[in-house]
One Martini backbone bead per residue (centre of mass of N, CA, C, O) as a GRO file, in nm:
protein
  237
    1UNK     BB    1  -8.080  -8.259   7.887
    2UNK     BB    2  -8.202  -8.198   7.598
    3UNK     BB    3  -8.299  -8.313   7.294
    4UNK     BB    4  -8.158  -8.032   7.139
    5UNK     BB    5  -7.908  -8.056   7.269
    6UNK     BB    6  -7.798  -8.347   7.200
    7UNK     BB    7  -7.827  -8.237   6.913
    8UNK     BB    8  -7.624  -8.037   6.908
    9UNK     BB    9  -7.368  -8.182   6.970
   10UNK     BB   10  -7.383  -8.405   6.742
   11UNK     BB   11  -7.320  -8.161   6.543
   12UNK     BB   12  -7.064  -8.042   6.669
   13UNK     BB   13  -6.886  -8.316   6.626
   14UNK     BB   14  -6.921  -8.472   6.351
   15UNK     BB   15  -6.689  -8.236   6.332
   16UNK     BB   16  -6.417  -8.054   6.324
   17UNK     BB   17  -6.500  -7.750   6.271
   18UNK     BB   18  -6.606  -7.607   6.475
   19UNK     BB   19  -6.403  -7.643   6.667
   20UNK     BB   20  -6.192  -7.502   6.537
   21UNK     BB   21  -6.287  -7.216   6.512
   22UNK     BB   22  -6.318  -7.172   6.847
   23UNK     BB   23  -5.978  -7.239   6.874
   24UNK     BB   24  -5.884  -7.008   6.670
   25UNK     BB   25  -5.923  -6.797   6.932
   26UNK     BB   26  -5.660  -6.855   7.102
   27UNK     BB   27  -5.426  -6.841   7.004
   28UNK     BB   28  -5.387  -6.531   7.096
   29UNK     BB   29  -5.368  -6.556   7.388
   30UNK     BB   30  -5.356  -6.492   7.704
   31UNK     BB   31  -5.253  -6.564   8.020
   32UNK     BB   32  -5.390  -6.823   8.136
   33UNK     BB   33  -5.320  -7.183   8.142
   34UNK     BB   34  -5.564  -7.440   8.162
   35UNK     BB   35  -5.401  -7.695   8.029
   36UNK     BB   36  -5.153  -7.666   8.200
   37UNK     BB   37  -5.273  -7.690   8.427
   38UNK     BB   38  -5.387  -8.004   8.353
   39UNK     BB   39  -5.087  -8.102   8.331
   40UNK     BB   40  -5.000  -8.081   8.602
   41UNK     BB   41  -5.215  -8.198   8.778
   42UNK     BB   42  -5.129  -8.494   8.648
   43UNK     BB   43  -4.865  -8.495   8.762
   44UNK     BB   44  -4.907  -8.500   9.043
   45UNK     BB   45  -5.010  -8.804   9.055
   46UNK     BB   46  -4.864  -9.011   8.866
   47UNK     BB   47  -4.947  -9.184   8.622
   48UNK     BB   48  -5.015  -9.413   8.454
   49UNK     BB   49  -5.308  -9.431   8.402
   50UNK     BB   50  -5.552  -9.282   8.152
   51UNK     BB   51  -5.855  -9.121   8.113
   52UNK     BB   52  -6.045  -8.953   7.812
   53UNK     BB   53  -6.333  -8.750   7.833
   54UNK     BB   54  -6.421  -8.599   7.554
   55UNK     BB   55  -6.117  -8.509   7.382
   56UNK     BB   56  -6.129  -8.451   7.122
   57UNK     BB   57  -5.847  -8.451   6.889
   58UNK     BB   58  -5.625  -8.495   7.134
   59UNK     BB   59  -5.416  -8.290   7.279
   60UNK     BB   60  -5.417  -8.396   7.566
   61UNK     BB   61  -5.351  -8.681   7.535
   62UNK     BB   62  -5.083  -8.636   7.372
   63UNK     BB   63  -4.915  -8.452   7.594
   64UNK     BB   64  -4.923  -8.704   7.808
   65UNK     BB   65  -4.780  -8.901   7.663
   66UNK     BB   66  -4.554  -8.750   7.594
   67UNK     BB   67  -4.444  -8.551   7.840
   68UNK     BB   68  -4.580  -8.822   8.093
   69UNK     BB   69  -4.577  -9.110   7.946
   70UNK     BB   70  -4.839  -9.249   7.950
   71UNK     BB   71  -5.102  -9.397   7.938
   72UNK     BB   72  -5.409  -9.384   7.753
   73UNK     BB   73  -5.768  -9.320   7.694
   74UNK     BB   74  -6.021  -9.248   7.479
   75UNK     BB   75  -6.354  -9.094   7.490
   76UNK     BB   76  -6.607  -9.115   7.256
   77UNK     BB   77  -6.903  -9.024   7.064
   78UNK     BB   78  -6.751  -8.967   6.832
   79UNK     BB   79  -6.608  -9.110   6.557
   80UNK     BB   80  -6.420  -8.863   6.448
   81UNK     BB   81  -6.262  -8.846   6.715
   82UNK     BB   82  -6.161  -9.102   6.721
   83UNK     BB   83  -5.984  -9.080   6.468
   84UNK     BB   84  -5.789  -8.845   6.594
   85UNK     BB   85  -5.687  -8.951   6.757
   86UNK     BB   86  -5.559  -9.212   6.662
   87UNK     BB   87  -5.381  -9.042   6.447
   88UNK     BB   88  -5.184  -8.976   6.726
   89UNK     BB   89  -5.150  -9.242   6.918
   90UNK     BB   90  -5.428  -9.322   7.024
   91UNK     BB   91  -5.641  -9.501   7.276
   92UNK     BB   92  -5.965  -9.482   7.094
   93UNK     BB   93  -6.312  -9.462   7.178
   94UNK     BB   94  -6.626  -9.538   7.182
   95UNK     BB   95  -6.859  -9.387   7.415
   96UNK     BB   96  -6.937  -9.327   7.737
   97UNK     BB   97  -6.948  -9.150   8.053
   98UNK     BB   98  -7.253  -9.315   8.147
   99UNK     BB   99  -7.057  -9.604   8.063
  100UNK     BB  100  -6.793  -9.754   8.130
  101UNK     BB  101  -6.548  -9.988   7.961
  102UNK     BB  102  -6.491 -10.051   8.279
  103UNK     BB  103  -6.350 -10.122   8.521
  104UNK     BB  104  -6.290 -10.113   8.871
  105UNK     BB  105  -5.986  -9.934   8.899
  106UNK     BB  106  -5.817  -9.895   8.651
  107UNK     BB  107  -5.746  -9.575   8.694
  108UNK     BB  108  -5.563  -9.278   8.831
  109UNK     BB  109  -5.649  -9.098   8.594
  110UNK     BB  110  -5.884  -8.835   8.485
  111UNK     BB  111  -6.044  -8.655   8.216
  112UNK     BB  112  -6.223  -8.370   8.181
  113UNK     BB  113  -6.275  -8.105   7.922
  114UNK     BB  114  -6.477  -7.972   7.837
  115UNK     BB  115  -6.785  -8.195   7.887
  116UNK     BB  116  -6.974  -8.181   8.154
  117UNK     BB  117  -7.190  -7.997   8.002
  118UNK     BB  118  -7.302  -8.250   7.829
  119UNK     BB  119  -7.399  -8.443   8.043
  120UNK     BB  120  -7.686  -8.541   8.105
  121UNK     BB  121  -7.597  -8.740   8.350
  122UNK     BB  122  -7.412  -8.641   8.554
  123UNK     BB  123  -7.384  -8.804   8.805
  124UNK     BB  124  -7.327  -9.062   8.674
  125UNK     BB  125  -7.075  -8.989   8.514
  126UNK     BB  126  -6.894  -8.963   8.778
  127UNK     BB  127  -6.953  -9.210   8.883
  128UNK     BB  128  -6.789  -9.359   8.648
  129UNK     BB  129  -6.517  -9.196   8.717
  130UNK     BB  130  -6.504  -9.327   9.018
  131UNK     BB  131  -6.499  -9.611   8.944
  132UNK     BB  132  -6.243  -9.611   8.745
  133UNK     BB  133  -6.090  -9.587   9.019
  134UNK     BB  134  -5.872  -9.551   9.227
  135UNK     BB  135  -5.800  -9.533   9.535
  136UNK     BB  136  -5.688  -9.178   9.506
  137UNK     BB  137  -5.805  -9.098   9.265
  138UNK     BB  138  -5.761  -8.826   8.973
  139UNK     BB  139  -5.969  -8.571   8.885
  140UNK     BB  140  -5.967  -8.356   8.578
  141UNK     BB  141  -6.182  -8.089   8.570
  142UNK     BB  142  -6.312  -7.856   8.292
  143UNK     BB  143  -6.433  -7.532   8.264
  144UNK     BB  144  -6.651  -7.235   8.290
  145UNK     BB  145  -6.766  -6.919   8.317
  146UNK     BB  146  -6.970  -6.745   8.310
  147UNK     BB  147  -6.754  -6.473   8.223
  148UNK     BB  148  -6.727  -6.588   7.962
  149UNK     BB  149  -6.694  -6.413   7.657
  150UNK     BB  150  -6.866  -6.151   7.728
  151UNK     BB  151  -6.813  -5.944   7.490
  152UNK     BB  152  -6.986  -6.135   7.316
  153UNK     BB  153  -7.233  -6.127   7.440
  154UNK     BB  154  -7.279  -5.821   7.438
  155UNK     BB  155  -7.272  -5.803   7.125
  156UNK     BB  156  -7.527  -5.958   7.078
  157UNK     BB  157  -7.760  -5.941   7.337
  158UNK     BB  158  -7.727  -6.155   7.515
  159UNK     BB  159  -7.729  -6.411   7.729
  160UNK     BB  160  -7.551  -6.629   7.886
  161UNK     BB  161  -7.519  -6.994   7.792
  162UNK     BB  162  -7.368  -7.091   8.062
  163UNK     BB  163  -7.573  -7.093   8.288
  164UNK     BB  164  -7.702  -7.354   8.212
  165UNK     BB  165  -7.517  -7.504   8.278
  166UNK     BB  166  -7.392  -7.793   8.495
  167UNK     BB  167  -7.080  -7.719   8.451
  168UNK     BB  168  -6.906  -7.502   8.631
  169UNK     BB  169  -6.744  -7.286   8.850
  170UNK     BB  170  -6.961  -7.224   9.039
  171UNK     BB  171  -7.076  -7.543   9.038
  172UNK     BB  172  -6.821  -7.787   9.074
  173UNK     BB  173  -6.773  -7.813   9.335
  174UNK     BB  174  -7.020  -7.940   9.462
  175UNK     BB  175  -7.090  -8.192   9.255
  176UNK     BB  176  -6.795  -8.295   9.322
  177UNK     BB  177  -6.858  -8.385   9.638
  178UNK     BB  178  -7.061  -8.640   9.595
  179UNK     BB  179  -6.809  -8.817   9.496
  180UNK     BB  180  -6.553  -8.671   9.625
  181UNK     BB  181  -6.336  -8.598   9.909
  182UNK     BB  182  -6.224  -8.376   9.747
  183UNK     BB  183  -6.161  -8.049   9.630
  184UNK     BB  184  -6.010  -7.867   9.364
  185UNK     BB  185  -5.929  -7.494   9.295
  186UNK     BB  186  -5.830  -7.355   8.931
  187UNK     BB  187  -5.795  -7.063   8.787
  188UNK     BB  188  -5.838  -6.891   8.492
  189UNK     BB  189  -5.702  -6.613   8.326
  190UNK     BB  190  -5.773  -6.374   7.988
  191UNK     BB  191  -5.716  -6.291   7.667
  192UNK     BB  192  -5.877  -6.182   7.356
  193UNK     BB  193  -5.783  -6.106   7.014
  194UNK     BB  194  -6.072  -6.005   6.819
  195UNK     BB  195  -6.154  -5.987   6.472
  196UNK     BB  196  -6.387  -5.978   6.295
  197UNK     BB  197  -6.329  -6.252   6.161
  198UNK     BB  198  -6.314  -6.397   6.427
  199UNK     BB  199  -6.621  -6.344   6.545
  200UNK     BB  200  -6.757  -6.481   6.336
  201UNK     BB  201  -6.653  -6.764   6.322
  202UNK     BB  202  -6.761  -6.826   6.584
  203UNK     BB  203  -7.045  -6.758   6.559
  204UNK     BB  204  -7.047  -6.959   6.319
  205UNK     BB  205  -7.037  -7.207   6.529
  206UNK     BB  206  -7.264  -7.041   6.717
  207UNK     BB  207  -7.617  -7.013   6.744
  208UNK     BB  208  -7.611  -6.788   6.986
  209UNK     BB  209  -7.419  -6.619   6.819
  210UNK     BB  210  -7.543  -6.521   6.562
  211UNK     BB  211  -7.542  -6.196   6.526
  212UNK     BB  212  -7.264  -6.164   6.428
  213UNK     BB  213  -7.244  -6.268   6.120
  214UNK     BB  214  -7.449  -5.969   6.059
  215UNK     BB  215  -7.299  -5.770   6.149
  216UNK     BB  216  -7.141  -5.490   6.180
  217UNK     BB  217  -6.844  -5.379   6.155
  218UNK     BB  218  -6.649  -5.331   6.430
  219UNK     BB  219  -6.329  -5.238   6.360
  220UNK     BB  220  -6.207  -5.290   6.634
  221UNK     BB  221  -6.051  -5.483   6.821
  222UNK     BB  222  -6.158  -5.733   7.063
  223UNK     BB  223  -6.213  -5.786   7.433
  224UNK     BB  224  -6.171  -6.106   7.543
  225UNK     BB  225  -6.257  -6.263   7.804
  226UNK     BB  226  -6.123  -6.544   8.042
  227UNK     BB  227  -6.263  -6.852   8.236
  228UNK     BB  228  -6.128  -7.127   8.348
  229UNK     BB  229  -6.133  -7.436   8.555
  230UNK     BB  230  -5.966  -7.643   8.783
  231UNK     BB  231  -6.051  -7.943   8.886
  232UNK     BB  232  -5.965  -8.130   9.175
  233UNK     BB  233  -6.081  -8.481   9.229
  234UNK     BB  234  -6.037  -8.707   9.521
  235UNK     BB  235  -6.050  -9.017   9.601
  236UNK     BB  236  -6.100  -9.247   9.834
  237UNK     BB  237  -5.884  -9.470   9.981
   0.00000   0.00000   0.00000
């Protein structure tokens, strides 16, 4: 990750406005439920302790606790999201995912949600997520596909950074197979359908898609495909 980049992360979490934005573009989702499919993944585990690094104001630590009953840990660089975290009655931690302040062999699942493609040193992340796993325990790492969002980038004209991504679709089971013994993927697939007002709110969470902004308004509702997988990854017992 360039410094370039990593400072844009800083700014993208500094505060969960940005955040809230992209998020209210799914609102109205159609088709696979990627979350849905993590949060099954992780009940197929039966964990009793789980981590999750990067998990953003904590939707999907909340559902595990509440769902799954389980003891939950939030990992968070952002001061903010850990507080938002906390506010849900998570115990959520400042720290980074390239150094973890647990012992070897803590929990028994790791969650990792669209975030490890913001890792400075993937390989050392994930190695410090199988450190911390148990013999058997299993990572369930989600990211999104170079097609995530297409009509998106074409209507600004741009090529998809996603592409860019350390961490997607096309290469997360390569990535993933360095750490851990086993590795499955479960895509989820469907569409977003977004009025000209969601287009820019989005367009105005990301930089890379400032041309939305000031374009001329759409008129018809845009069709925006979904694309995002869901990698089940066990260390070896």
């Amino acid at each position: 990750m360039s410094v370039d980049e990593t400072a844009f992360v800083r700014e993208q979490y500094a505060t969960e406005d940005r955040l809230r934005a992209r998020k209210s573009a799914y609102e109205n989702a159609e088709g696979d439920d990627p979350r849905q499919f993590a949060v099954e993944a992780v009940a197929e585990a039966r964990p009793r302790r789980v981590v999750e690094v990067g998990g953003g104001e904590g939707e999907l630590a909340e559902r595990l606790q509440d769902e799954l009953g389980v003891e939950v840990v939030g990992i968070d660089q952002s001061a903010r999201m850990v507080e938002l975290q906390r506010s849900k009655g998570i115990d959520a931690r400042v720290g980074d995912v390239q150094e973890l302040p647990f012992a070897d062999g803590e929990f028994d699942v790791a969650v990792a949600a669209w975030m490890l493609y913001h890792v400075p040193d993937l390989d050392r992340g994930l190695a410090e997520l199988a450190r911390v796993l148990a013999p058997g325990g299993t990572l369930v790492a989600v990211t999104n596909a170079e097609d995530h969002l297409q009509e998106l980038w074409d209507l600004a004209q741009r090529t998809t950074s996603l592409q860019r991504f350390t961490f997607r679709s096309e290469n997360g089971e390569q990535v993933l197979r360095r750490h851990f013994a086993r590795v499955e993927r479960r895509d989820a697939h469907g569409w977003l359908t977004m009025d000209d007002a969601a287009v820019r709110r989005f367009a105005g969470s990301w930089d890379a898609l400032a041309p939305l902004v000031t374009m001329p308004p759409i008129g018809e509702p845009l069709r925006v495909r979904r694309h995002s997988t869901v990698f089940v990854a066990q260390k070896a017992s």
